[in-house]
C-alpha positions as CSV (number, residue, x, y, z in Angstrom):
1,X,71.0,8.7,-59.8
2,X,73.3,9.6,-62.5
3,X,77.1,8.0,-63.0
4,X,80.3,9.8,-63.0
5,X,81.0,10.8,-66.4
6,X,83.9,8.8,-66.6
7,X,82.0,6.2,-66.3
8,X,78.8,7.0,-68.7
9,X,82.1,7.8,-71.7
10,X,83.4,4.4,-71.1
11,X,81.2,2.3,-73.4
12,X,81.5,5.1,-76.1
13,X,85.2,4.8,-76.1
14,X,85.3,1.5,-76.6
15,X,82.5,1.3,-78.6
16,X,84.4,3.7,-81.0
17,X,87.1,1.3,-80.8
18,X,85.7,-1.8,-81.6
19,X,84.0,0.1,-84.9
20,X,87.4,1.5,-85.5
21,X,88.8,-1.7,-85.8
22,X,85.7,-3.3,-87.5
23,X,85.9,-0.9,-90.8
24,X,89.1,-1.7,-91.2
25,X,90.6,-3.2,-94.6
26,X,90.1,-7.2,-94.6
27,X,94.0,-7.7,-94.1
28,X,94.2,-5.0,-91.3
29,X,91.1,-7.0,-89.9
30,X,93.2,-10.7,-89.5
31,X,96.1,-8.9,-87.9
32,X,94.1,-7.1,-85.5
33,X,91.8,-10.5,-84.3
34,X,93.4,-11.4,-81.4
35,X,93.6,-8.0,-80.4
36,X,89.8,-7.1,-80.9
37,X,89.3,-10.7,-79.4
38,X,90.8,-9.9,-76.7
39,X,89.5,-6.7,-76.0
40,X,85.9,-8.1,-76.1
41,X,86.6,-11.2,-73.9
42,X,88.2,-9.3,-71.2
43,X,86.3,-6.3,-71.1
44,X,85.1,-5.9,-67.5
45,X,81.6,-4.3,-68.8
46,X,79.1,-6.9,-70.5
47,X,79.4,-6.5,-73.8
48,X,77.2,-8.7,-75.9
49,X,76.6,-8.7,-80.0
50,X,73.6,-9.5,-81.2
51,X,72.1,-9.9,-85.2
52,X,69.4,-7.8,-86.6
53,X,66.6,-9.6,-84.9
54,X,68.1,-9.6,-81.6
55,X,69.9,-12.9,-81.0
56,X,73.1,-13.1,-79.6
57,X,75.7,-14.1,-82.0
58,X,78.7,-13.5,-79.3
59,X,79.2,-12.5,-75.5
60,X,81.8,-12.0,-73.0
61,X,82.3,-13.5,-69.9
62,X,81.5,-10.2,-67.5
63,X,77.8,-10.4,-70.0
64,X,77.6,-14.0,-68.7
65,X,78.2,-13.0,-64.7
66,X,76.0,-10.3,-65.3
67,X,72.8,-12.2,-66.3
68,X,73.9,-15.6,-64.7
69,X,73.6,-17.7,-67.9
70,X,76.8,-19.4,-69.3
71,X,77.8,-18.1,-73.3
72,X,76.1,-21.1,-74.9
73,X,72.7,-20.2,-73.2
74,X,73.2,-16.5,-74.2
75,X,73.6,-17.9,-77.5
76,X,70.0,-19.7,-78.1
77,X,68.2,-16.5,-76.8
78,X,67.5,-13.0,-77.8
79,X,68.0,-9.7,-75.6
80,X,63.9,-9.3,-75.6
81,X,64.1,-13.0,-73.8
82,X,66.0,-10.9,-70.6
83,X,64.5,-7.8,-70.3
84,X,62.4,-6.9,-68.2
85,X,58.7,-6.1,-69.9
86,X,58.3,-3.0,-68.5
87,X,61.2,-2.1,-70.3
88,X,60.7,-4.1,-73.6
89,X,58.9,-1.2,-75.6
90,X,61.7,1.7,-75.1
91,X,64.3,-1.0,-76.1
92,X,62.8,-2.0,-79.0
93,X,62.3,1.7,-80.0
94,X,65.5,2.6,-79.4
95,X,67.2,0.2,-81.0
96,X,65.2,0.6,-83.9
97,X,66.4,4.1,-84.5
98,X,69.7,2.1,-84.4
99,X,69.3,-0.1,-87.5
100,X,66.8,1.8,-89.3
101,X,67.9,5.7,-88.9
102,X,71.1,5.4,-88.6
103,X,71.4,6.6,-85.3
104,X,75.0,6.2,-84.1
105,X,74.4,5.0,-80.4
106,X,71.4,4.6,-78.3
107,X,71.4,4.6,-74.1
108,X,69.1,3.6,-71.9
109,X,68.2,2.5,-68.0
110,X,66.9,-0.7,-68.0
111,X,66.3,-3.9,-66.0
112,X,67.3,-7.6,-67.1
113,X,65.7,-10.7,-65.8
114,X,68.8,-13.2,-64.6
115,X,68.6,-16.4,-65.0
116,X,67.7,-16.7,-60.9
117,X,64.7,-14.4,-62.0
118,X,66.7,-11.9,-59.5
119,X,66.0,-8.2,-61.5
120,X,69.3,-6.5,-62.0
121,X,69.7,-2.7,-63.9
122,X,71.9,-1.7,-66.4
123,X,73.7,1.5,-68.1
124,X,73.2,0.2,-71.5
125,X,74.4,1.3,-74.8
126,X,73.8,0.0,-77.9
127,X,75.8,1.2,-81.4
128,X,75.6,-0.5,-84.8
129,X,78.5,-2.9,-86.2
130,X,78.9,-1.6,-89.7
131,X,80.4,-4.0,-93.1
132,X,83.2,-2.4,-95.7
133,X,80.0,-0.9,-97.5
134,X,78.6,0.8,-94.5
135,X,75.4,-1.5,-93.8
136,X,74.5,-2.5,-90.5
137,X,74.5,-5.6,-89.9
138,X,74.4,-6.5,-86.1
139,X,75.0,-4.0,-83.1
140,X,77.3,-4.2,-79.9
141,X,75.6,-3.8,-76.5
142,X,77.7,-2.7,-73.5
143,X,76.1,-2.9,-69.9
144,X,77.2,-1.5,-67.0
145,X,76.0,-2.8,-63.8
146,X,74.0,0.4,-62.2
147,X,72.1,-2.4,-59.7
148,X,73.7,-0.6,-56.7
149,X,72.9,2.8,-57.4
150,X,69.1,1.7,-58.3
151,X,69.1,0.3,-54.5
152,X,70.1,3.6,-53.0
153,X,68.3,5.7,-54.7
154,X,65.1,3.2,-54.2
155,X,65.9,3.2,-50.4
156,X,66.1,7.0,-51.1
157,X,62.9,7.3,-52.3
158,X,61.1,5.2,-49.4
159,X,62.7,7.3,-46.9
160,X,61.7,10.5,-48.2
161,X,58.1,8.8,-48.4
162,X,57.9,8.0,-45.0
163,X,59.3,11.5,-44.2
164,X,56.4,12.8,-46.2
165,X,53.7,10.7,-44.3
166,X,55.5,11.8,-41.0
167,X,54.9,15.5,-42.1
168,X,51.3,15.0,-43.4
169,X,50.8,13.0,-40.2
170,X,52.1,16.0,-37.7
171,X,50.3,18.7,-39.9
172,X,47.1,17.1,-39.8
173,X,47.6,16.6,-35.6
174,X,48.4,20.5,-35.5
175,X,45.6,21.3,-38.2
176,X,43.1,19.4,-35.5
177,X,45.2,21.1,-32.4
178,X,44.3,24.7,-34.0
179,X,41.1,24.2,-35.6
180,X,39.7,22.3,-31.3
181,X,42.0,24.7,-29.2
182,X,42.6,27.6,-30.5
183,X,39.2,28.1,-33.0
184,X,37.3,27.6,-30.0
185,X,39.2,30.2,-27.6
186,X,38.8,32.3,-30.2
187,X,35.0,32.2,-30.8
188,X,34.6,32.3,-27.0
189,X,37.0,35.7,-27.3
190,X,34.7,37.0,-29.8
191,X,31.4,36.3,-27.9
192,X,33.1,38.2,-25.1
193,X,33.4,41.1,-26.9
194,X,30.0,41.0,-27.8
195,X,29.4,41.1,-24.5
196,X,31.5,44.2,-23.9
197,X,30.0,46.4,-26.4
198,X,26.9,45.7,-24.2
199,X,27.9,46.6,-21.2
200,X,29.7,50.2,-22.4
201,X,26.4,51.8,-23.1
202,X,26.5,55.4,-24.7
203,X,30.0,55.3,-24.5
204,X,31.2,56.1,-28.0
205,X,35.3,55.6,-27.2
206,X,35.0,52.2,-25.5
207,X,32.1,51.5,-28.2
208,X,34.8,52.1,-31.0
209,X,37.6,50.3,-29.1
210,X,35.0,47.1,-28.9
211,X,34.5,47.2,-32.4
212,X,38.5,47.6,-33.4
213,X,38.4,44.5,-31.2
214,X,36.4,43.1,-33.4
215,X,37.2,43.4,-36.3
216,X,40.9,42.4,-35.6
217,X,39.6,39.2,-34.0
218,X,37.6,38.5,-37.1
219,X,40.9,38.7,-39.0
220,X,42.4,36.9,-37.0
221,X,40.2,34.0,-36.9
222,X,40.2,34.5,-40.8
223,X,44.0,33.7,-40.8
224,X,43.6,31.0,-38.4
225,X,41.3,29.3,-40.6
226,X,43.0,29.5,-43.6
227,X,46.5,28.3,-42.1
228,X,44.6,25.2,-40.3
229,X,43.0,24.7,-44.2
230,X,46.5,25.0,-45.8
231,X,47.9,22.6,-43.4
232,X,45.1,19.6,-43.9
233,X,41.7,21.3,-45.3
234,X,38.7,19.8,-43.2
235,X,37.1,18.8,-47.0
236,X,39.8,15.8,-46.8
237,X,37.5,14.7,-44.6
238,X,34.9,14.4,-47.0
239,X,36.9,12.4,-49.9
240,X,38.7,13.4,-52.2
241,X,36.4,15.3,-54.7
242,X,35.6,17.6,-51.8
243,X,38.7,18.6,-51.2
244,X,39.5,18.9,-55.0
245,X,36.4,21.1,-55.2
246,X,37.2,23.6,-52.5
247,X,40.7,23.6,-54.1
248,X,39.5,25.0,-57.4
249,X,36.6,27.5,-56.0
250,X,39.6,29.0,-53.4
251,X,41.6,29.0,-56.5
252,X,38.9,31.3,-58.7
253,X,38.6,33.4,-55.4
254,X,41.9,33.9,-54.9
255,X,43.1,34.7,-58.6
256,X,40.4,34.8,-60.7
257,X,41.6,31.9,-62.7
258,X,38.4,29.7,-64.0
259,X,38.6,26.0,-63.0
260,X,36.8,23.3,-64.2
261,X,36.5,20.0,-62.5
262,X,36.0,16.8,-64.4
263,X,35.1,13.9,-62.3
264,X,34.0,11.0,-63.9
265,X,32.9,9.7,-60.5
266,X,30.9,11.2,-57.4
267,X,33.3,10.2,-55.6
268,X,36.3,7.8,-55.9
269,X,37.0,6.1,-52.6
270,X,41.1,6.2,-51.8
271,X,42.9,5.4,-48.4
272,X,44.0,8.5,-46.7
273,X,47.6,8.6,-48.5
274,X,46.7,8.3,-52.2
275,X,44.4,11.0,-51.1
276,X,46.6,13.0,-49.8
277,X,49.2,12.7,-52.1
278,X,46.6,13.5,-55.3
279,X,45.7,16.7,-53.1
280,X,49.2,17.9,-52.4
281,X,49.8,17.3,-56.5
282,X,47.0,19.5,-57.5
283,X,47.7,21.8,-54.8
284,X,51.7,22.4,-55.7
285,X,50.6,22.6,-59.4
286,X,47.6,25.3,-58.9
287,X,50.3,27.3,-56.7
288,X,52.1,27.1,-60.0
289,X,49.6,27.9,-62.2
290,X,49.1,31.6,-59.8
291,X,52.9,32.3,-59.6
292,X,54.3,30.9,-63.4
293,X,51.4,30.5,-66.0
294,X,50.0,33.6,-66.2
295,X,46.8,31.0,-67.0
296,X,43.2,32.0,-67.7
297,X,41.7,28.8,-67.2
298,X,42.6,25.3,-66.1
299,X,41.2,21.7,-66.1
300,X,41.6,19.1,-63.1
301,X,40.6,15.5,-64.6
302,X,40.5,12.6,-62.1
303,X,39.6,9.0,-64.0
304,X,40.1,5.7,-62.5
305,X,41.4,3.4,-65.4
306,X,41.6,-0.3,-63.9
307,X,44.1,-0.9,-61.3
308,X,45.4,2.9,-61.7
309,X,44.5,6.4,-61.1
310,X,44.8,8.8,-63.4
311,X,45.1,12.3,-62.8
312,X,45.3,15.3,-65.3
313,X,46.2,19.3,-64.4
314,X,46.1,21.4,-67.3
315,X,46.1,25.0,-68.2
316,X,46.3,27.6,-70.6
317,X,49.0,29.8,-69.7
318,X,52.6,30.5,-71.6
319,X,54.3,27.0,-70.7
320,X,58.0,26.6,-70.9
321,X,61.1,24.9,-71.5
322,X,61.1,22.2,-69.5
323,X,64.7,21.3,-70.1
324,X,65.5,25.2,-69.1
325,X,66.7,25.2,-65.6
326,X,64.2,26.6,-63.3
327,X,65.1,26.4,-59.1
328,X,61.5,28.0,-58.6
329,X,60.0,25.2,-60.7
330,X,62.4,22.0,-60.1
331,X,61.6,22.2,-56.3
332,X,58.3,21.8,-56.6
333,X,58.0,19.2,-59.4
334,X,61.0,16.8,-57.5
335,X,58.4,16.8,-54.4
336,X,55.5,15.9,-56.3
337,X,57.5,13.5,-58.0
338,X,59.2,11.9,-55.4
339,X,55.4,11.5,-53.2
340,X,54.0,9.8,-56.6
341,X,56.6,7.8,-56.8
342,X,56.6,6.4,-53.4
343,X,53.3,5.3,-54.4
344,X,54.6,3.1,-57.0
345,X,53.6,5.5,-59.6
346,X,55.2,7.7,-61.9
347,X,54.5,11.4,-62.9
348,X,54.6,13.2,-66.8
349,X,55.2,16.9,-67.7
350,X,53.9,18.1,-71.2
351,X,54.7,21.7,-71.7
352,X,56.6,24.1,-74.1
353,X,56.6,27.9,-74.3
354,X,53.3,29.1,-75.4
355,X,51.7,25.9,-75.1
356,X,50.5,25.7,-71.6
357,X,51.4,22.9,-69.0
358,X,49.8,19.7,-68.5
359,X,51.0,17.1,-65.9
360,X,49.8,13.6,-65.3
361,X,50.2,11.4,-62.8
362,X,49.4,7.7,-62.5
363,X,48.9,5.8,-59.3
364,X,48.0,2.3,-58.9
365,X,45.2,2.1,-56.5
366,X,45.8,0.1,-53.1
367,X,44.5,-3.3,-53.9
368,X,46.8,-2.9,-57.1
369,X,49.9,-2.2,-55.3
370,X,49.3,-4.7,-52.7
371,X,49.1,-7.5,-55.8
C-alpha cells in the first residue's frame, strides 16, 4: 500500500537538510548546533545515526518510541540487532550501495523487532553523512511508522483469499451440478435421438432433421464439457500433475504451442487449496502465453524444495517491459499474486522484450505454514 507523497518526500527533505547543514564550514557548524540538535531530537519520524558498521552513535526520542528501547540501549546495539531476518539481506545491500557507491539515498519496506518482540514496519530511508572532504563517514536513518497500513493491506489480502476460496468453492459445486444434471440429461437426449432416427424409416427429411439434431447436441455437449472443465477440470481430482498434464496437452491442441512438463515427482500430494491455487497460476499464465507471447514453446517446472513449493512457467515468446503499464497484463498477474500470497508465499516475474517470460512462485507447503 503506497504513502501519500507528501509523506514518502518528507525524509528527503530533511534528510537534505541535515546534510545541508552538516557540509557546512566548521564555524557555520557551532552556530547552527542547537539548531540541527534540535531538529533531530524533535523530529516526529525516527531518525537514528549510525557508524560505518552499523552501530548507533545517536537517536531521537520518536526512534526510541518506535522500537521501545530507551537511547542508551539503542546505543550498545546495531540496526542488524532489530531487523527483522527476513529483511536483513536487502538492508545490508542497500546500504552498501550507500557507503560504497555512492549512492545518495536508499528506501526500503522493512520490519523491526521491538524490544516486546512485537514486529512493527517502517518507510525507511537511509542517506550518507558526509565530512568537509566528502567521505562518508556514518549515515542517517529516518523511519516512518507504515505498521498501520501493513495491517490493512494484510487484512486485505486474507479477505480477498477467502473471497477466492468462496469462488473456487461455488465453481467447483456448479462444475459438479452441470457435469450430474445437466451431462446426464443430455446423454439421455442424445440416446433419444438415436432412437428417432430409428423409428423414421426411409424417411429422408425427418432422417436429415435427426441427424441436424445431432450433431447440434454433440456440440452442445462439447461446450458443456469444456465450460464444466474451465470451471474445476475433473483431473483435479486426480492430483495435481493430472490436472497440470491435461493443462498443457489442451494447451498444444488449442494453439499449437509445445509444452513440456518437468515433474520431478509422480505426483506431489497438496491439500485441495495449494492445488488449486498452483492450477489457477499455470492456467492465468498459459492464457497469457496464447494472447501476449506469441510463444513457440513453454516449460512448466514443479520441484518441491523442503518446506516450499516451487513452481516455474516459462516461455519463449517476445517478453516485455514489465515496468510498462499493461491493464491486459496487471489484472491477471495482481490475481495470481494476491492467491499466492494468501498462501504465505510470494510470486517473481523475469521478463524483458525479446527475452521471453518466466514466473515463479513459491509456496510453503501446509505442514510448513502451520509451523
Amino acid at each position: 500500500m503506497s504513502l501519500p507523497a507528501s509523506l514518502t518526500l518528507l525524509p528527503t527533505l530533511v534528510a537534505a537538510l541535515l546534510l545541508v547543514m552538516l557540509l557546512r564550514t566548521r564555524s557555520a557548524w557551532h552556530t547552527d548546533r542547537d539548531l540541527l540538535r534540535g531538529a533531530f531530537d524533535g523530529a516526529s519520524i525516527g531518525m537514528a545515526v549510525a557508524d560505518l558498521a552499523g552501530r548507533y552513535i545517536r537517536v531521537n526520542q520518536a526512534m526510541c518510541d518506535f522500537t521501545g528501547y530507551t537511547e542508551a540501549e539503542l546505543l550498545s546495539l546495531s540496526y542488524q540487532d532489530i531487523t527483522h531476518p527476513d529483511d536483513l539481506d536487502e538492508n545490508l545491500r542497500g546500504r552498501a550501495r550507500v557507503l560504497d557507491q555512492g549512492e545518495h539515498r536508499y528506501q526500503q519496506e522493512k520490519r523491526y523487532i521491538r524490544k516486546d518482540g512485537q514486529v512493527v514496519w517502517a518507510l525507511m530511508v537511509v542517506s550518507p553523512v558526509l565530512d568537509k572532504e566528502g567521505r562518508v563517514t556514518s549515515t542517517l536513518g529516518q523511519m516512518i511508522s507504515i505498521d498501520y497500513q501493513k495491517k490493512v493491506e494484510h487484512d486485505l489480502r486474507t479477505l480477498s483469499g477467502h473471497q477466492k476460496t468462496l469462488v473456487e468453492d461455488e465453481r467447483a459445486r456448479i462444475a459438479r451440478e452441470i457435469h450430474d444434471d445437466l451431462g446426464q440429461r443430455l446423454t439421455a437426449l442424445k440416446l433419444d435421438i438415436s432412437l428417432l432416427r430409428l423409428g423414421f424409416g426411409h424417411n429422408p427429411e425427418l432422417l436429415r432433421l435427426a441427424a441436424s439434431m445431432g450433431g447440434l447436441l454433440d456440440d452442445t455437449m462439447e461446450t458443456v464439457r469444456r465450460i464444466s472443465s474451465n470451471l474445476r477440470p475433473a483431473a483435479l481430482d486426480l492430483g495435481l500433475v493430472a490436472a497440470l498434464e491435461w493443462l498443457a496437452e489442451d494447451l498444444q491442441t488449442r494453439s499449437g504451442v509445445c509444452c513440456r512438463l518437468d515433474i520431478a515427482e509422480e505426483d506431489i500430494a497438496l491439500d485441495e487449496e495449494r492445488a488449486t491455487v498452483v492450477f489457477r497460476v499455470v492456467q492465468e499464465s498459459l492464457t497469457n502465453v496464447v494472447r501476449h507471447a506469441e510463444a513457440s514453446k513453454v516449460r512448466i517446472t514443479l520441484r518441491r524444495t523442503g518446506t516450499h513449493l516451487n513452481l516455474q512457467v516459462q516461455d519463449n515468446g517476445r517478453g516485455f517491459n514489465p515496468k510498462a503499464p499493461s491493464p491486459s497484463r496487471g489484472f491477471g498477474l495482481l490475481s495470481m499474486e494476491e492467491r499466492v500470497r494468501a498462501l504465505g508465499g510470494h510470486l517473481r516475474l523475469d521478463t524483458s522484450p525479446g527475452a521471453g517470460v518466466g514466473l515463479s512462485i513459491f509456496i510453503p507447503l501446509q505442514e510448513a505454514a502451520a509451523a
